[in-house]
VEXVO-255075 format. One record per residue (C-alpha): residue in three letters; x negated, y negated, z. Coordinates in steps of 0.2 Angstrom, whole numbers, plus 5000, padded with zeros to 4 digits. Layout:
N
alaXYZ;...
This chain:
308
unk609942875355;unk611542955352;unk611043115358;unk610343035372;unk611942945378;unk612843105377;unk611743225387;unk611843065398;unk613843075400;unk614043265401;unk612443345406;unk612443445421;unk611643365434;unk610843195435;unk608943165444;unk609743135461;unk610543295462;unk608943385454;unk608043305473;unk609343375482;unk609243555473;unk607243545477;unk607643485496;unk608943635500;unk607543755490;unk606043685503;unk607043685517;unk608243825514;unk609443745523;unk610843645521;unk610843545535;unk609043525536;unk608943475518;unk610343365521;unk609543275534;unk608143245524;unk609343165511;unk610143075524;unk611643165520;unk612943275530;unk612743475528;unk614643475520;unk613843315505;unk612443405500;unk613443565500;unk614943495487;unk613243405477;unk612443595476;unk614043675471;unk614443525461;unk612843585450;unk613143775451;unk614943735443;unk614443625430;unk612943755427;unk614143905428;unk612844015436;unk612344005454;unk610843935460;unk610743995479;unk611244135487;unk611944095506;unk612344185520;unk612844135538;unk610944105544;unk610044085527;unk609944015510;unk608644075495;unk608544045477;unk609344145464;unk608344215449;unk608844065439;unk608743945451;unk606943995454;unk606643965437;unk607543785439;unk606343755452;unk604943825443;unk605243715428;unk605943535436;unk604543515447;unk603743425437;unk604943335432;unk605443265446;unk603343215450;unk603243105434;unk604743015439;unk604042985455;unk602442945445;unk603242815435;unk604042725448;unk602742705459;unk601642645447;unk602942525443;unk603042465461;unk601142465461;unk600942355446;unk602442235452;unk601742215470;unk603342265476;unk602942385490;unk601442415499;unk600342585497;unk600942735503;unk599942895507;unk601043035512;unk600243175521;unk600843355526;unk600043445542;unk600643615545;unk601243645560;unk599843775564;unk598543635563;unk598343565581;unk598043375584;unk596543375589;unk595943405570;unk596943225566;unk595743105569;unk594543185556;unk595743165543;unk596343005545;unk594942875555;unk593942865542;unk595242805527;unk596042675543;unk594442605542;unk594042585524;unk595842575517;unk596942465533;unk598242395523;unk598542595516;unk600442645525;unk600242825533;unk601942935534;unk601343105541;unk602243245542;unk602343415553;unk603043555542;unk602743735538;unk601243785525;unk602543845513;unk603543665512;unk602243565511;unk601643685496;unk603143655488;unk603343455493;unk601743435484;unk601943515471;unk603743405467;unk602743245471;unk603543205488;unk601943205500;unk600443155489;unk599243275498;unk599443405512;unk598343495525;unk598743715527;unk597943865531;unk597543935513;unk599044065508;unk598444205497;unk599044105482;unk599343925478;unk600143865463;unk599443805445;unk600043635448;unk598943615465;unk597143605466;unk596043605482;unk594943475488;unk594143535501;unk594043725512;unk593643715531;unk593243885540;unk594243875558;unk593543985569;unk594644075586;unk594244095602;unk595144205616;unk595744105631;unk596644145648;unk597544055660;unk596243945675;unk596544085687;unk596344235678;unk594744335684;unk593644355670;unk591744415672;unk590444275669;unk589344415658;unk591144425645;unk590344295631;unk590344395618;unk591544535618;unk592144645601;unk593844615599;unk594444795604;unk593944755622;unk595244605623;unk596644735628;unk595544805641;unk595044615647;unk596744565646;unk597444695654;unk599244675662;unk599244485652;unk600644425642;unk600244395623;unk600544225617;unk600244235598;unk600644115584;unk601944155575;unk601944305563;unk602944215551;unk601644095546;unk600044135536;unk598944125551;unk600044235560;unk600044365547;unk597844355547;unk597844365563;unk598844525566;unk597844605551;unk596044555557;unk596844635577;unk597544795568;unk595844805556;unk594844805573;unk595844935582;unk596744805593;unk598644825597;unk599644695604;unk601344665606;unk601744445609;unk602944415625;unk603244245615;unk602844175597;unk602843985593;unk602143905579;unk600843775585;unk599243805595;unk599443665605;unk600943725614;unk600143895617;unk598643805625;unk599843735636;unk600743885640;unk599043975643;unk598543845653;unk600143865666;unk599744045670;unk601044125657;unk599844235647;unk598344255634;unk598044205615;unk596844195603;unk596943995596;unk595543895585;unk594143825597;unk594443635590;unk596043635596;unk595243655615;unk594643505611;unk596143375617;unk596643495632;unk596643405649;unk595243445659;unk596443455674;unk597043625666;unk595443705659;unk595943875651;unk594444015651;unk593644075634;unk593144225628;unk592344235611;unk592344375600;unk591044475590;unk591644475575;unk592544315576;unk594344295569;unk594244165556;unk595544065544;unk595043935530;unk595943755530;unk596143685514;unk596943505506;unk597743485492;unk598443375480;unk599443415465;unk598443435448;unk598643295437;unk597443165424;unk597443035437;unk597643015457;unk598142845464;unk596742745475;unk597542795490;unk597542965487;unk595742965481;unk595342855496;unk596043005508;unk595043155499;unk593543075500;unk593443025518;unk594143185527;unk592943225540;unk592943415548;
């Protein structure tokens, strides 16, 4: 106990400041982070450095436009991960055992996941489970990766990245499949059904590129499969949702390749043409959940009711 009360009174940082460390590493920014926190950017910057004095190593490297973890403090991450998702654990098994709050399921979409794949993930647990409190969130694949892994969302929705961590596991894989569309307009050959994807350049000719962006997993397949089939493009404009593109394609200002479900919620008043490609350009959708003995009744009521 003794020791205990002294690690309390001098140890370097306490668990709040561990949540802030873990915000600013997921967001890798200050102000963003701090937002999160519902802190100013100049708080959770004194908490950081508060830490790295107290440490007496650094746990961030900053520049004017970006922040990334050193070698230790990609090791702190590493290791109070899971520290952080027992505490989280703990209390919310507390809360569940005491009635005090009501249950809580906190999903991650990425952003590169349009909304017209929503109802599938979530109609079915609204029907079974109505007193369950949804909080959904839009990120990038690589902070919801991370925010699940800490125990901040309880389950999220990405295109697979070439890794995922020991502490995730996968509940189900979708295959998302791509079509080619143009603007209403554009003149496009009723015999073009199924085109290889080297004629797109041809097809398209003159067209603006609308891709998603090459910083996202997606982005980085899709570039690969194009290159791998002789295709070269260069994208007039990068965004990072399909949704937007559709739109974009839809008012005349260029071409895309986007998956064929997200077509699915565009207004008919601004049909866009499709051209489908032969091979296709595919991506796999998977959710996940951090590893762990035993998942709340929420979360288990999520997995098992996804519909794709």
């Amino acid at each position: 106990m003794r020791a205990m009360n002294e690690f309390l009174a001098t140890g370097p940082f306490d668990l709040y400041e561990l949540q802030l460390f873990h915000l600013v590493a997921e967001h890798r920014n200050f102000t963003r982070a701090g937002r999160a926190a519902g802190l100013t950017q100049s708080a959770i910057t004194r908490q950081i450095r508060g830490m790295e004095d107290r440490l007496g190593i650094a746990l961030f490297e900053r520049t004017t436009r970006s922040v990334w973890l050193t070698a230790a403090g990609a090791a702190l991450y590493a290791r109070s991960g899971a520290i952080l998702s027992e505490v989280n654990d703990a209390v919310s098994a507390l809360k569940d055992r005491l009635l005090l709050t009501p249950k809580m399921l906190r999903v991650g979409i990425s952003r590169t996941i349009g909304l017209a794949y929503l109802p599938g993930f979530f109609r079915r647990l609204q029907t079974k489970f109505p007193r369950v409190q949804l909080r959904v969130s839009h990120e990038s694949s690589a902070f919801i990766l991370g925010a699940v892994e800490s125990g901040e969302l309880d389950a999220g929705v990405v295109a697979a990245p070439p890794q995922i961590s020991r502490a995730l596991t996968v509940t189900h894989r979708f295959v998302d499949e791509f079509v080619g569309i143009a603007p209403p307009r554009f003149r496009l050959s009723c015999s073009l059904k199924k085109v290889p994807p080297r004629a797109l350049p041809q097809i398209f000719a003159r067209q603006r590129w609308l891709l998603i962006g090459e910083d996202t997993s997606t982005g980085k397949r899709l570039r690969g499969w194009l290159a791998r089939n002789g295709v070269t493009i260069e994208a007039s404009m990068e965004a990072d949702n399909f949704d937007l593109i559709v739109n974009l394609v839809s008012l005349g200002l260029g071409v895309s390749i986007v998956p064929h479900r997200v077509l699915a919620l565009h207004p008919k008043s601004r049909p866009v043409q499709r051209v489908t490609t032969e091979p296709k350009f595919t991506r796999e959708l998977i959710v996940i959940v951090r590893r762990q003995n035993k998942i709340s009744d929420a979360v288990k009521g999520f997995v098992e009711n996804i519909l794709f």
